[in-house]
Each structure stands twice: as C-alpha cells, then as structure tokens.
Steps between C-alpha positions, in 0.01 A plus 500: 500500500600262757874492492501885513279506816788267643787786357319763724462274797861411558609898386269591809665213722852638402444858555391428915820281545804608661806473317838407767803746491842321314738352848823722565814420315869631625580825360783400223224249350233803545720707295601255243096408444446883482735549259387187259103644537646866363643323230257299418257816497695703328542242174104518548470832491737565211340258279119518611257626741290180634151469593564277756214297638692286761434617825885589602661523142656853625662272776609165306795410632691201272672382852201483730454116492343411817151449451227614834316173569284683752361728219529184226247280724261807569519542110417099473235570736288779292584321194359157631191687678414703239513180248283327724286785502469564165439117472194506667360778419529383102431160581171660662456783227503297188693132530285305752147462314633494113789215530549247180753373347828732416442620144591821316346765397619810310355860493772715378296745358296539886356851614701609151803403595503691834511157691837392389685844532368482872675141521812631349474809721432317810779235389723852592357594790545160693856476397550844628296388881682157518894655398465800754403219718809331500743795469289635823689127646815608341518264174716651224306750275556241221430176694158677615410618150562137376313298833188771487452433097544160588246524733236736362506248219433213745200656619375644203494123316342343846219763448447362129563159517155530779367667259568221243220344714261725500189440299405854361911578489742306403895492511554776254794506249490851495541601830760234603705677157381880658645374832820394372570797323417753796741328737763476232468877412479558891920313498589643163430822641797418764743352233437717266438868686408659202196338474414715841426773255177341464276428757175305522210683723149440603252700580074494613191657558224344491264456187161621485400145505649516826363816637162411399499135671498329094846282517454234744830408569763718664758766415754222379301405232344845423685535195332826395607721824870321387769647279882396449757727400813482363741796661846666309701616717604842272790641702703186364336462186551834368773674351767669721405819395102444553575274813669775691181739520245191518383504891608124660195475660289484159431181285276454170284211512273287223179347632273273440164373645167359385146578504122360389646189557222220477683208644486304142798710334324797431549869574738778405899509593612883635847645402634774763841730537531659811748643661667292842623605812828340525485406929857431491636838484302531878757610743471155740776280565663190674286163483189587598501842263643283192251242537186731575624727164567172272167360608285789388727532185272202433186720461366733258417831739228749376643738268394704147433258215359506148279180379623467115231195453260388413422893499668828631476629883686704714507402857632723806592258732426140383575124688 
C-alpha cells in the first residue's frame, strides 16, 4: 500500500524534528492570551472531551498569528525530499517498465475490500502528518487542518493519476473515492468533534505467507498480516451513569482483515471486537507529548479480542 508507506515515512520525519518555543509577549498581553485559552478550554471541556490529533491542540492559541518560517522551510524541505524520494523509488518499484497510456481501471472489490479501507485509512493518517506539520510552524489549528487535507489529497491523486499509467494498474476509481473520504473524515473530525468518538486504527503482523517466504511483495501489500479497526471511544458514548465507572483508558473496537486471499477476488473476510487501549489518557504533555499520543491513537495496540467471523476464536493479545 504505497500511500500508507508514505503516511509512516513523514510520521517518522516529524517525530525527530524540533518544534521552536512561542517569542515573549509583554505581560498584560500574556495575561489577556491566558485568560482567552482558559476560556476557550473550559467551553471544551464543558461540552466535550477531544481526541485531539494536532500536535499542540492543548496549546491553540486563536491570537498567535505569526507563522515560524525557519520551521515552515525545514517542513518544505522533508515534504519536497521525501516526495522526491518516494518518486523514485515508485517510479523504480512499479512505474518505469509498465508505462502506456493513462486509462482506468477499477478493483473495488481488491484483497476483499481490505485495499480501499487502507486508502481511506491512510487518507487519515497523512492529514494528521501534514496538519501537525504546519501547526509545529505555527498555522492556525483550522488553517492547518484545511492546508494538510488539501495536501494529503494532492499527493494521494499524484500517486493515482501515475498509476493511471501503469500497465498492470490503472488509475482506480475506487481508491481516488477511498482517498477522498479518509481526508474528509480526517477534517470532519475537527469541525465536527464528535466524530473523535470514533477513531480509525491499523494494525500488523505478518501473515504466514510472510513468515514462510510465500508473498513476494512486502508488508504494505501483505494484506493478510493487515487488519483495520474501527475504535468507540466508551467513556463519551455511554450513559452518565455507566460512563462514570468505565476506565478512560479503555476503548471497544470492530475489526476486520482478510485471509486465503488468491489475488483473483477470492478468500474469506474476518470480523473481530477487541478491546483498545485508548493512548490518549497517557500522562504526556506539551507538543511533543500531544503529538507522540495522537500519533499512536492512529494504531490498533495488542490487546484481548474475539474473532465473530467467519468462525469463533478467542485471542489473548491479538494485532
């Protein structure tokens, strides 16, 4: 899954950078911007409990309007470089010995369906590298939401329109709609905070394919070690009186993965509910802690889960 091997490589470029401290203000201005950010936290708090995923949402600040350049043209820098990277190495990998003429080709029902909820899923995890980006540079929580969707799009629809050229691909309807509707669930989740109730996660081990040297392509395409979940936050989705004994730090989670798959459409779809360790209740905090927490809310840790189809099992700890 090539635009998901991208997500990870700019989440791992993000987490080495340094993020600059906000310049001094005078005092009176200190304490009027203090005062507006316990406001503005406290109407949060009274009406919902956000799972953030911006790097610095604890910190937004409506009146911080100068942007860092310095940080902005090191963020153009790993975006351009790792574009240019991924270029090549897809240009290399599957673009450069199969090119014809752009045509389309559509496989919705690919690796059962697993395919597309990894372009949707992916579509969320970009938006969430390229708008802690930009906050990291001090853009407006909202103006980086809307300029990373913006973005992740861009990149997602270079990555299909190439593959409109490929000869054993094609630009695919399916994913360029799974795209679309990852990044806009990624910036509904902002607009609408509600929606943070419900959080898309991802998690791997490799298939027995895999382990015994069968699949001959790599872990981004080894559908069988993949599975997607679908996590409820239950603390705010319960009932008062259920919600106030239900521990923070637990989620339930549906799952879904795929296995026998034979590369024509065959094989057998698995249905999963597990519980989810909700990473946002860990005690870290400022920029570096929100951003570290939000990016692992992104992934589906190890944890007790029961596979309700195609048959029963009861796993301890299961990816």
């Amino acid at each position: 899954m090539k635009i998901f091997k991208t997500g990870l490589t700019f989440l791992l470029l993000f987490c080495i950078m340094a993020y600059p401290q906000s310049k001094s203000d005078s005092t009176d201005f200190i304490k009027e911007r203090k005062y507006i950010k316990l406001e503005l936290k406290k109407e949060i708090n009274d009406s919902f409990k956000p799972n953030t995923y911006s790097l610095s949402s604890y910190d937004y600040d409506p009146l911080k309007t100068e942007i860092d350049y310095t940080v902005l043209t090191g963020l153009g820098v790993v975006y351009l470089g790792t574009g240019i990277g991924v270029h090549i190495y897809q240009r290399n990998a599957w673009w450069k010995d199969n090119r014809t003429g752009f045509h389309f080709q559509n496989d919705w029902e690919y690796a059962l369906w697993s395919d597309k909820i990894g372009h949707f899923y992916a579509a969320t995890l970009l938006v969430h590298a390229f708008s802690a980006g930009l906050e990291a540079a001090n853009f407006q929580t909202e103006d980086a939401m809307i300029y990373g969707t913006i973005t992740a799009l861009a990149f997602q629809y270079y990555v299909e329109i190439e593959d409109g050229f490929g000869s054993n691909w094609g630009f695919s309807p399916g994913d360029a709609i799974s795209n679309t509707l990852g990044a806009g669930y990624a910036l509904a989740q902002f607009y609408f905070p509600y929606l943070q109730n419900f959080q898309f996660k991802y998690s791997y081990f490799p298939s027995a394919k895999m382990r015994n040297g069968e699949h001959k392509g790599n872990i981004f395409d080894d559908y069988e070690g993949q599975r997607h979940w679908l996590s409820f936050n239950m603390k705010n989705l319960l009932p008062d009186d259920i919600s106030n004994i239900w521990p923070a730090f637990l989620n339930l989670a549906v799952g879904m993965g795929s296995k026998d798959l034979d590369g024509i459409g065959g094989g057998r779809s698995e249905i999963f509910i597990a519980l989810d360790f909700n990473v946002l209740e860990l005690p870290l905090h400022g920029k570096v802690g929100n951003f570290v927490k939000n990016t692992l809310n992104y992934f589906h840790l190890p944890m007790p889960a029961l596979r309700v189809s195609p048959d029963s099992a009861f796993f301890v700890f299961l990816f």
